[in-house]
NUKEMI-505368 format. One record per residue: x, y negated, z of N, C-alpha, C in turn; residue in one letter. Coordinates in steps of 0.02 Angstrom, whole numbers, plus 50000, padded with zeros to 5 digits. Each point is the difference from the previous one (the first is absolute). Example, Ala and Ser with C-alpha at 12.3 -4.5 7.8 and 13.67 -1.06 7.14 Angstrom:
# residues 2
506605028450390499554994150000500454994050000A499824994749964500424994150003499614994550037S
This chain:
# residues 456
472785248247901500134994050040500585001150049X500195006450005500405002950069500674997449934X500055002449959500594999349966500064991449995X499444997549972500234992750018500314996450045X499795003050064500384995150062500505001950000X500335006349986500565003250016500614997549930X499614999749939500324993849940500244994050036X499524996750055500264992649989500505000250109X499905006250013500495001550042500814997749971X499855008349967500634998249972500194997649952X499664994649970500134992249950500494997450068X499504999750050500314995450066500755000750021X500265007350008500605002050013500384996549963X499775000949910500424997549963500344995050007X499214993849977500264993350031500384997450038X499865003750076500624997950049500565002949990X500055006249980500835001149988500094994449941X499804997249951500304996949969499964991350007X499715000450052499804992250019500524995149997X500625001250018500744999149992500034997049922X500035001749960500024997649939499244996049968X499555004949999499384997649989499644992350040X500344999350068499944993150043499294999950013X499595005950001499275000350038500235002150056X499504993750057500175002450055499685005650029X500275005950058499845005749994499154997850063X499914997550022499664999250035499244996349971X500274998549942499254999849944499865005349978X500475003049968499735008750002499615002750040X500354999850058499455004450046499624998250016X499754995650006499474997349989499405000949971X500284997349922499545006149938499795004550001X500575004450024500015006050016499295002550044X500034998350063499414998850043499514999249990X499964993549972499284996649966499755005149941X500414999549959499605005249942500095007450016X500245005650037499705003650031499495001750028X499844996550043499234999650046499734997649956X499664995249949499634998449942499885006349957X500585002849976499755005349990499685006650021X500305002150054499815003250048499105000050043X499884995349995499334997050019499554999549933X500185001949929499794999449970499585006149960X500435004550031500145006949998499675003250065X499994995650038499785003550093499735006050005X499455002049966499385007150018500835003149981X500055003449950500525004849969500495000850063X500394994950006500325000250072499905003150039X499454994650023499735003050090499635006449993X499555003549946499805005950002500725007249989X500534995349988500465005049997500534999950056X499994994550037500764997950050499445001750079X499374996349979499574998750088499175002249989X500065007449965499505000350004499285000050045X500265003550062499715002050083500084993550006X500364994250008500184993450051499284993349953X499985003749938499544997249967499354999650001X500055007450015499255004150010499674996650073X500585001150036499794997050085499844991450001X500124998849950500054991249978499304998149983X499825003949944499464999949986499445001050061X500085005450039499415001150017499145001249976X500185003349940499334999749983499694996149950X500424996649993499884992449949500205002149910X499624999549968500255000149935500624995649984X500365005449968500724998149966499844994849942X500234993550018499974993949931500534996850014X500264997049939500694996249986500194996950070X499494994450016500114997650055500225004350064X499655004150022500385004050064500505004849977X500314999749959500805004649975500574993150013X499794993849987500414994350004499914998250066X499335000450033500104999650093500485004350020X499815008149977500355002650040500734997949976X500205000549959500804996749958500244995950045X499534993150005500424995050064499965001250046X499485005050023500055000250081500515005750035X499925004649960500495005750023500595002149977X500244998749927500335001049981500604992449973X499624994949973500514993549997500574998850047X499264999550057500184993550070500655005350024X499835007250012500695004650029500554995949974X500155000749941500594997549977500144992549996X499644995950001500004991550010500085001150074X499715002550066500205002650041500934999350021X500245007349980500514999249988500364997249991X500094997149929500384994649986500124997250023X499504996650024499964993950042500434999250065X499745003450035500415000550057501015003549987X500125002549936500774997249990500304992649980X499274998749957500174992549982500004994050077X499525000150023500094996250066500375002550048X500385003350000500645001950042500604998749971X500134998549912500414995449978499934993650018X499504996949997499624994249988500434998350082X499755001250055500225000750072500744999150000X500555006849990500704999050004500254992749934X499775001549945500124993849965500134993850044X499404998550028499854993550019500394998250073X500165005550044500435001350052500604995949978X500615003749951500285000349960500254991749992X499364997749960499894993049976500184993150071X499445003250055500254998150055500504998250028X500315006249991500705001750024500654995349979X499774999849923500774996449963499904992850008X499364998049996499854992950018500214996450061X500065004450048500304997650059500585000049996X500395003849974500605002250011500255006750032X499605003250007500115004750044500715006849963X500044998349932500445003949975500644994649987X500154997550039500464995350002500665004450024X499665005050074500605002850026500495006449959X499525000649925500585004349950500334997949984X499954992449971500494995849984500664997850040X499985000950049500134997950064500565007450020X499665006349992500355005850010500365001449926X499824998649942500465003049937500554994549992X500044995750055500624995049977500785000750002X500035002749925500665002949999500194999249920X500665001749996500594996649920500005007250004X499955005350028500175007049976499515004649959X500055001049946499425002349959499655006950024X500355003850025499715007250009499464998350055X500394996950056499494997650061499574995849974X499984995549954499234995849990499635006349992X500315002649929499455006249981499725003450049X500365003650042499775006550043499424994850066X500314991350017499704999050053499104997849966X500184997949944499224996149969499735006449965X500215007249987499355005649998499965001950038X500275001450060499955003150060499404993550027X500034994650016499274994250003499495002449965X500135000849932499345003249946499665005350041X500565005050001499595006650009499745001350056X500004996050066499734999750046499484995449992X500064992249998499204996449974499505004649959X500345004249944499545001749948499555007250049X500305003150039499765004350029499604998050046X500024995650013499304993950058499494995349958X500144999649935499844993349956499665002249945X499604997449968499845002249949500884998049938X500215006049964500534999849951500004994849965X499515000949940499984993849958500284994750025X499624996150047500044992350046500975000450037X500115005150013500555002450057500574996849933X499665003349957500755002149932499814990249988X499634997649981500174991349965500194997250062X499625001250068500744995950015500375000450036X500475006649993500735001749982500294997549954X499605000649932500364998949942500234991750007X499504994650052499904994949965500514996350069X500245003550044500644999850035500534999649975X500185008949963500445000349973500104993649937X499544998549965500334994249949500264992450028X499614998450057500354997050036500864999150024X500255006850003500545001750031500475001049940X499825004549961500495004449944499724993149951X500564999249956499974994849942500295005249945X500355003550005500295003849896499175003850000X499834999049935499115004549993500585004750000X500545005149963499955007949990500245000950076X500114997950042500155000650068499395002350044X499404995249973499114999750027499655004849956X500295002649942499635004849972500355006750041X500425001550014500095004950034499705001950060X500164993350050499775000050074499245000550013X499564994349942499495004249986499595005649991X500415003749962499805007349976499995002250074X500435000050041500115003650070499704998050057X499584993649979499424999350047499475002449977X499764999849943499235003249975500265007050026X500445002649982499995006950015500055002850102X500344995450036499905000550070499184998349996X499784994249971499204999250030499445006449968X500435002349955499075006649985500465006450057X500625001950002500355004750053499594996250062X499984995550019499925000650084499054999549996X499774998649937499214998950010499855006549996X500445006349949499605004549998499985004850046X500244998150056500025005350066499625000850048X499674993249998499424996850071499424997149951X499325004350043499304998649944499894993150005X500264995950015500214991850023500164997349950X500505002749978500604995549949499645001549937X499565005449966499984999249902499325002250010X499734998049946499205001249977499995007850017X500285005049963499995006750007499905003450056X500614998350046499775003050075499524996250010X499934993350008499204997150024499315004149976X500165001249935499245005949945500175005550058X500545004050014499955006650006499705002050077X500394992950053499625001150062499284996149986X499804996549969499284998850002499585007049980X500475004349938499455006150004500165004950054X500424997750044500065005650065500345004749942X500405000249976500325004049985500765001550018X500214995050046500545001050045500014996450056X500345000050049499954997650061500564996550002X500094992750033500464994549977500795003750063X499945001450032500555003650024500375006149976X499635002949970500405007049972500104999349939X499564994249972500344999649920500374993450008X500384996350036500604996250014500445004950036X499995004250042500665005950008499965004049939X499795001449976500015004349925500424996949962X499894995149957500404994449953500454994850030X499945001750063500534992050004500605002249988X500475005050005500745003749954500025000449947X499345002449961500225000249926499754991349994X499704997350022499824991649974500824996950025X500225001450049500994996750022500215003149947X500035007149967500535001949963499904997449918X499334997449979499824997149949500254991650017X500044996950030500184994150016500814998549994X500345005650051500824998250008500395003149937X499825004849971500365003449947500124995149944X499514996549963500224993049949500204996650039X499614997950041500584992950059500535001049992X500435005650000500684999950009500495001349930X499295001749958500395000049938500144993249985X499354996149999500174993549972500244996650031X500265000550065500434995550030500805001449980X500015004249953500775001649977499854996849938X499634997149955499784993849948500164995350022X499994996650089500174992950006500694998850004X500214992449988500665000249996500034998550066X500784999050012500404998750077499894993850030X499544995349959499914992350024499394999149976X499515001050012499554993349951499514992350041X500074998349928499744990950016499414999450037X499974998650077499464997750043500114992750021X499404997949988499674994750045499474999750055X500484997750061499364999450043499654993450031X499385001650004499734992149997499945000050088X499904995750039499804997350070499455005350017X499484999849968499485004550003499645000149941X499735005349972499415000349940499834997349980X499824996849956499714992949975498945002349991X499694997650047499175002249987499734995349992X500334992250004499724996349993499894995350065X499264995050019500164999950083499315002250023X500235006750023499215003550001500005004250069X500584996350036500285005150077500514997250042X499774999350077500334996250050500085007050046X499905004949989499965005150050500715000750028X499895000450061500685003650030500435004849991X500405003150033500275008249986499425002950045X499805000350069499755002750037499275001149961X499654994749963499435003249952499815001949967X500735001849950500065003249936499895007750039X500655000150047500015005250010499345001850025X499594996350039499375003350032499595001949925X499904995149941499585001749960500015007449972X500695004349990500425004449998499695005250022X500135000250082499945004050027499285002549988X499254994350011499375001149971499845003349936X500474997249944499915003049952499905007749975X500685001350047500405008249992499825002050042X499914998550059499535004450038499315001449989X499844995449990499185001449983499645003849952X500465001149952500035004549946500225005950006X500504999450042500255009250012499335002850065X499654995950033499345002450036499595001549957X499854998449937499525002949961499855004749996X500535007349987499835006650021499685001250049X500214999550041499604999250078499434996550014X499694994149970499424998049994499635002749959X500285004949945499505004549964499695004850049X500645003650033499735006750022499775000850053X499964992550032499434998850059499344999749991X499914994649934499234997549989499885004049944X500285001849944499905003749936499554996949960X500334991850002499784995249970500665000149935X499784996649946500434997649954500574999850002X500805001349979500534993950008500054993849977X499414997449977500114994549965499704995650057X499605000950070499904998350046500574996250031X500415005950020500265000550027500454993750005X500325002149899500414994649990499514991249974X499414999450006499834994450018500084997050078X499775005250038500064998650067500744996950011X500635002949953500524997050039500104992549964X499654999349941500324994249949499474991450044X499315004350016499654995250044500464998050058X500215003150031500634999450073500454993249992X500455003949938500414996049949499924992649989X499465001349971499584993649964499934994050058X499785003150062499834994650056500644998250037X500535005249998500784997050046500264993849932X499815002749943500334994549954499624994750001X499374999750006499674992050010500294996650058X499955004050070500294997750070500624996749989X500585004549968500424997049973500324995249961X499634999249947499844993249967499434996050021X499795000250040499534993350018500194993949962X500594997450034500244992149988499844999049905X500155007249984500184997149915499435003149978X499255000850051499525001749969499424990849982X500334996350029499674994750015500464992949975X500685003549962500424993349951500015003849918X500074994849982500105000349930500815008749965X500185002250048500335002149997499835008249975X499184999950039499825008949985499744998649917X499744995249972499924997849903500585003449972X500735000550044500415002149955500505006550032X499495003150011500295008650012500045002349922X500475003249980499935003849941500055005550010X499555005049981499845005150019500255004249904X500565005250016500424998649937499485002649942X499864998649943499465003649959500355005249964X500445000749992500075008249990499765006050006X499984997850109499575005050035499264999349965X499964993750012499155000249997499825004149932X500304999449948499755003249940500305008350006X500475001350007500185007049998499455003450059X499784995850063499675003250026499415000749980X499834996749961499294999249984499845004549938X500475002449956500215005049955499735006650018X500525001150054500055004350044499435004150003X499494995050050499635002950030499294999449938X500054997049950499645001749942500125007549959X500635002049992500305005749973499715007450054X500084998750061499845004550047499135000149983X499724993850015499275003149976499795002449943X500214999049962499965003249936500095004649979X500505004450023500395006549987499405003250053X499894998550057499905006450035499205000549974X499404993949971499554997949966499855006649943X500804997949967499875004149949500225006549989X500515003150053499885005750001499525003150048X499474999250038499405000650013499455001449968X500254996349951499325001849947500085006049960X500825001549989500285006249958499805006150045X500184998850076499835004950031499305002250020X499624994749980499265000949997499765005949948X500464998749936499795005749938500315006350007X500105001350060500415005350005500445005549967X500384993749961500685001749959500635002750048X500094996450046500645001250040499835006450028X499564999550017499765007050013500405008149973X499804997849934500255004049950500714998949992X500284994749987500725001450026500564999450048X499475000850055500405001250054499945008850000X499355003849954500135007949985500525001049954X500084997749950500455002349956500814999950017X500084992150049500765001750026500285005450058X499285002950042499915002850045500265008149978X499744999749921500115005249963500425002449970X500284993049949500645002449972500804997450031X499774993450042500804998650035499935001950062X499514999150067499875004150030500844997950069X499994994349970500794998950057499834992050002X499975000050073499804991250005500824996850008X500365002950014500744996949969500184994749935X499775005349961499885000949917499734994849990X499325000050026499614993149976500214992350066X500185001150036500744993950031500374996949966X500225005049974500614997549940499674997049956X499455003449950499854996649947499604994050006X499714998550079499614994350003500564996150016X500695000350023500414994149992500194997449954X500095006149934500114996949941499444995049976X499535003049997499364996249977500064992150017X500015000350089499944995250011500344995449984X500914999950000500444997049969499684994649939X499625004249959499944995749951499174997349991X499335000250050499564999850011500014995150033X499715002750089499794995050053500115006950052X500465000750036500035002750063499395000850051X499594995850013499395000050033499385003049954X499954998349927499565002849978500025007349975X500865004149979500005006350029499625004150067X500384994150045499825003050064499385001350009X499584996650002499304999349987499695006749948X500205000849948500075005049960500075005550028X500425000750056500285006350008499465002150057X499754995650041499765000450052499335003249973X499624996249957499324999549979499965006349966X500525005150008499825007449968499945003150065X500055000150033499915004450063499664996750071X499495004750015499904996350057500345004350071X499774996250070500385004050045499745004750039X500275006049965499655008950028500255000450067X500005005150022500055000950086500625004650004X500295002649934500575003150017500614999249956X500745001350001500095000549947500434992049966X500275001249966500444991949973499544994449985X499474999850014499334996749976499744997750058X500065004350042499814998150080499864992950021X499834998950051500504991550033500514999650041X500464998049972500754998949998500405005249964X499585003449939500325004749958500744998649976X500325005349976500714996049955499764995649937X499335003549960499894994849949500044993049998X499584997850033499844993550028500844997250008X500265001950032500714996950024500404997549936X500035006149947500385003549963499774993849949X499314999149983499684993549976500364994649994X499724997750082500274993750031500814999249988X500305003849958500774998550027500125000249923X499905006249963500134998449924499764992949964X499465000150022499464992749958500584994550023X500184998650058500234995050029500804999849983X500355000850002500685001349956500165000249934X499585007749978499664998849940500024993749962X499714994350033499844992949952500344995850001X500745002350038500504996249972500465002049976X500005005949955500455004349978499904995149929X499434993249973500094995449967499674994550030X500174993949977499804995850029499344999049999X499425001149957499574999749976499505005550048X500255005850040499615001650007499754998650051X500174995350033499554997450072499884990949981X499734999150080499684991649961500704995150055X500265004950038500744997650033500564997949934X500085004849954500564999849953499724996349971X499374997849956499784995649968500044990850035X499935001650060500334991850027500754996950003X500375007350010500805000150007499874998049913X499815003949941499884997249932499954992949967X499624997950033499664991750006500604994650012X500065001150078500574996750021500724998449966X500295007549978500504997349992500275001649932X499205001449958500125001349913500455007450005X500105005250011500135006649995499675004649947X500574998349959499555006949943500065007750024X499725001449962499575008150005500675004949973X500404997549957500635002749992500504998350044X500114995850031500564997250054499725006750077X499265001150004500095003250057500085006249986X499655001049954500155008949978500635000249983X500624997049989500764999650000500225003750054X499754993350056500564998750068499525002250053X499335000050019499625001950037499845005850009X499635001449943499455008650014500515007250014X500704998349981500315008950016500374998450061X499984994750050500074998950052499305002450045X499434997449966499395000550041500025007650018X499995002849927499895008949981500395003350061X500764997450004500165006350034499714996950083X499704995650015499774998750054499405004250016X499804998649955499285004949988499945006950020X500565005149964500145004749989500275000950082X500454995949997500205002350093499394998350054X499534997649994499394998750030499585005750001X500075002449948499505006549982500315006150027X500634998849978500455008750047499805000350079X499944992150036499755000250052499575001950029X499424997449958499235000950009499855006949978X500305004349951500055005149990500235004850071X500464998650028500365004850050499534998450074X499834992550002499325000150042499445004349990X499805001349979499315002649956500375008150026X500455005849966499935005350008500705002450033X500364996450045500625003250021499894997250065X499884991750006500394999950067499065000050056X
């Protein structure tokens, strides 16, 4: 049965690396994945738990004869819920910045990028609208940060191979500035929820190699744009009529937003409550300055027609289906204590967490960047000394390959797959003009993080 789950594991990998052609979405997978894991797994339970929890079983029992039924209590009570647990609380901390996010554009509050990238000079749009990315995305949840950038930029830029470029260089500023702060990407969010790094020392750790992964293509592909290209600018954004707000309330909504979110660390390590608290606590805040604020158009015919863009709503909702699922279902793998076993054998024969950096970027490239990560994580837990530690180099080394890593193709994150959507980008057009721009970004990211780690 151990070989079964670990069959329809990696069936799962497959699928999503090939989801791109195949057009299953990857977030039904994991799903499956999940669901028929634990089905099986529970089906199988005694074998398990007399081999993974035997003592935690024994103490369960108390005395009580072992029958089907109390191997499936203990199953949901001690061993499920941990990981539904989990999940959960990354999924409702998407769910939270998402909806922030959603907030946010509805008002207008990202009006003032538009407002700052207004310019006929191509290098400066580029450098001023990722330099916006990579800072929102480092406060924001990525995904949400990257559509709408993207859905600015089409506003502005009219040639598509002009928007397929400028594109590429925002998905890639939004996973660079998410993967530095446990704020900005699912990964650091997994890695400080397992206390396996501390949100200040693993944002001074990566934030050089996450700038030097960001500016190194930026500047390649800004030698791709020509000396002029075709902009239009409109009065303001077009959202529909879903906002009377001022400047003075955008900006206040702003300030709530991004502040309240960068307190999250700090509301962890006061109460050593959730971050997903945290970041409800700020979206509730949110939620009530934007009613105050719209009053008038809470009570005319005018709030019927907020459009709230559905892009977000479905990519987010993707999203945070794909995240439960993956971490669902590698839970259950790590239940059979497979990873186990090969987290010994690489321990044994590669024995260089470098080594396996590198190869989880490749992987990811053509996988799912988060469900590597996840992968990589779910082999080790955090020892008390040592690269494994909390705030080990592993962990970092992780967080930075997985995340780069998945745009070394478009496919391998769920950022490149929207930049995909949008503006029809084949899988040969980026691996052309994109990925050996990304690479040597990468590569100069890593010499960094490398010379952090054992020189400087």
């Amino acid at each position: 049965m151990t070989l079964l789950i670990v069959l329809i594991l990696l069936l799962s990998y497959v699928l999503i690396a090939t989801g791109h052609f195949t057009g299953v979405n990857k977030a039904a997978i994991a799903i499956f994945l999940a669901a028929m894991g634990w089905v099986l797994y529970i089906c199988w339970g005694l074998d398990f738990v007399s081999q993974i929890h035997p003592m935690q079983y024994a103490e369960f029992l108390d005395g009580r004869e072992s029958t089907t039924e109390t191997v499936k209590e203990f199953i949901y009570d001690s061993v499920f819920l941990k990981y539904v647990g989990k999940a959960a609380a990354i999924v409702m901390y998407l769910l939270a910045t998402m909806s922030i996010i959603e907030i946010l554009n509805n008002n207008g509050c990202f009006d003032f990028v538009s407002e700052w990238i207004r310019t006929r000079n191509p290098n400066r749009l580029l450098w001023t609208i990722t330099l916006a990315t990579f800072i929102l995305s480092a406060n924001l949840d990525n995904l949400t940060t990257t559509i709408v950038m993207l859905v600015i930029m089409r506003q502005i830029v009219k040639s598509r191979p002009q928007r397929m470029l400028i594109g590429s260089a925002i998905v890639l500023a939004a996973v660079c500035g998410g993967c530095f702060t446990v704020i900005g990407d699912a990964t650091g969010l997994l890695l400080w929820a397992n206390d396996a790094v501390t949100a200040t020392q693993f944002s001074a750790f990566l934030a050089l190699p996450a700038i030097a992964s960001w500016v190194v293509p930026t500047m390649l592909i800004s030698r791709q744009l020509p000396s002029r290209i075709d902009l239009e600018w409109q009065v303001a954004p077009y959202r529909g009529d879903d906002t009377r707000l001022n400047r003075w309330q955008r900006i206040l909504m702003l300030v709530v937003a991004l502040g309240g979110l960068w307190f999250v660390p700090t509301f962890l390590s006061i109460t050593r409550l959730p971050a997903f608290l945290g970041a409800l606590c700020v979206l509730s805040v949110l939620w009530v300055v934007n009613e105050a604020f719209n009053r008038k158009l809470d009570t005319s015919d005018q709030m019927s027609q907020r459009r709230i863009p559905r892009v977000i709503q479905y990519q987010a909702i993707q999203q945070m289906l794909f995240v439960m699922g993956i971490m669902l279902g590698l839970g259950v793998v790590t239940e059979t204590g497979v990873l186990t076993d090969v987290a010994d054998w690489i321990d044994k024969t590669i024995d260089s967490l470098w080594v396996v950096g590198i190869v989880s970027a490749m992987v990811s490239s053509c996988v799912d960047s988060f469900m590597i990560a996840v992968s990589d994580i779910s082999l080790y837990d955090v020892w008390n000394a040592g690269d494994y530690a909390r705030d080990g180099t592993y962990w970092k080394v992780i967080a930075y390959c997985t995340a780069i890593g998945g745009c070394l193709l478009s496919i391998g994150n769920i950022c490149g797959a929207a930049l995909m959507k949008m503006e029809r980008i084949h899988l040969g057009w980026y691996l052309r003009n994109i990925t050996p721009k990304v690479l040597a970004g990468f590569l100069a990211g890593l010499v960094i993080l490398y010379l952090e780690t054992y020189i400087i």
